[in-house]
N, C-alpha and C positions, 0 to 999 in steps of 0.2 A: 673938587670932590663932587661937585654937581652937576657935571660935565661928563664924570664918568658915571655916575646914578643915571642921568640921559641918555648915555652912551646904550648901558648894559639896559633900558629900559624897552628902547629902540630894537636893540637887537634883540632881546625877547620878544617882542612881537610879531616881527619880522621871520625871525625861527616858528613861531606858532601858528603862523600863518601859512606859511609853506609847508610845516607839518599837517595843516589842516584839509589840504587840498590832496593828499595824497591817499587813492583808492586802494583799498586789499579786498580779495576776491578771496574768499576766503570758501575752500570745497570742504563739505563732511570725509570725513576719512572712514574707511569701511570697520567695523566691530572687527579687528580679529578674534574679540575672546565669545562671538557668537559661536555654539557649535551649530553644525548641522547635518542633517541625515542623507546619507546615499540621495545623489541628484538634487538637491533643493539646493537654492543657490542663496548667500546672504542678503544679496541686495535683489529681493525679487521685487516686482514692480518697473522694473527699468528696463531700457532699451538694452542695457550690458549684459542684463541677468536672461532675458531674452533671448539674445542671442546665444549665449553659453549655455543657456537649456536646448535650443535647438540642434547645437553641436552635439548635444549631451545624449540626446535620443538619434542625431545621424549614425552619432559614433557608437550606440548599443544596438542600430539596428543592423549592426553589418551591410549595410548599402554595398552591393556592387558602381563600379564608377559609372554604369551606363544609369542606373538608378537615380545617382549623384547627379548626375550631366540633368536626366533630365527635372529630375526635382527643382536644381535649380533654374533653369530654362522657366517652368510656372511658377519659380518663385518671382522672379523680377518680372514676368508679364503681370502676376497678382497684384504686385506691388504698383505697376505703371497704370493699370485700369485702378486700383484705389486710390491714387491720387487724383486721377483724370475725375474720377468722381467724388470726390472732398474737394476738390477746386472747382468745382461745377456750382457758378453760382445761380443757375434757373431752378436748380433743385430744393427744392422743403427739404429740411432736417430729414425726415418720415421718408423721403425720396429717398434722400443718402442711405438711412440706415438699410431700408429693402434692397434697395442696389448692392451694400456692402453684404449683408445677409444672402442675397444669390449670390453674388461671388466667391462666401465662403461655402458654400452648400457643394458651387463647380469645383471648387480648388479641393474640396474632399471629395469630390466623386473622380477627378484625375487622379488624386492619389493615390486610389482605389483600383484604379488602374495599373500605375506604377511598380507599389508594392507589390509583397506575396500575402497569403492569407495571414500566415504566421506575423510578419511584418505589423499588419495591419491590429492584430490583436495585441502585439507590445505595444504601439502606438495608443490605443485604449485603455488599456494596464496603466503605461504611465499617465495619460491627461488627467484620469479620474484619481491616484496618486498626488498629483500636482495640483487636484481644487481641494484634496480633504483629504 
C-alpha cells in the first residue's frame, strides 16, 4: 500500500512539473460585439487597423493604377529613409523627430502631386473624421 501511495506521489509531481513548464501565448481576440461607424476600424491603434484604414481610403479614393504604382513607389522609399533614420544612432531623439517631421511634410507635398484636387480634399475629409 505504500509503494503505491509513493508510486502515485512520484507521478504526481513528475506530471506537475512538466505541466508547469509548458508556455501558452495566449493573443486577445477582437470584440466582435464592438459596433462601428462607416471606416473606423475596431482594433485602431495597430499596425492591422493601419493598414486597413489605408486600404480603406485607397479604395474610396478611386486611385487610377498609375496613382497606385506610384503611391506606393513613395510609400516604400518613406518607409526605407524612416528606418535609416530611427536606426541612426548619431542622432538626438529632437534630430529623429525633425528628420521624421520633413519627411512627412515631403511625403504630403508628393502626394500633392500625385492626387487630384478632389482626391486631395477626400483625403482631408477623412483624416480629420478619423482624429474626432
Amino acid at each position: 500500500m505504500k509503494k503505491w501511495g509513493i508510486a502515485l506521489l512520484m507521478s504526481h509531481i513528475i506530471t506537475m512539473g512538466c505541466l508547469g513548464q509548458v508556455q501558452r501565448n495566449v493573443t486577445p481576440r477582437k470584440d466582435s460585439t464592438k459596433m462601428t461607424m462607416p471606416g473606423e476600424s475596431i482594433n485602431s491603434g495597430n499596425e492591422f487597423s493601419q493598414k486597413e484604414g489605408r486600404r480603406e481610403m485607397i479604395h474610396s479614393l478611386n486611385l487610377s493604377k498609375e496613382q497606385r504604382q506610384k503611391l506606393k513607389e513613395m510609400h516604400q522609399a518613406n518607409k526605407a529613409k524612416k528606418e535609416s533614420i530611427e536606426s541612426n544612432d548619431q542622432l538626438t531623439e529632437s534630430q529623429k523627430k525633425g528628420q521624421l517631421k520633413e519627411l512627412h511634410k515631403a511625403a504630403a507635398s508628393n502626394m500633392k502631386d500625385i492626387l487630384s484636387e478632389e482626391q486631395i480634399n477626400k483625403v482631408k475629409e477623412m483624416s480629420k473624421a478619423k482624429r474626432g
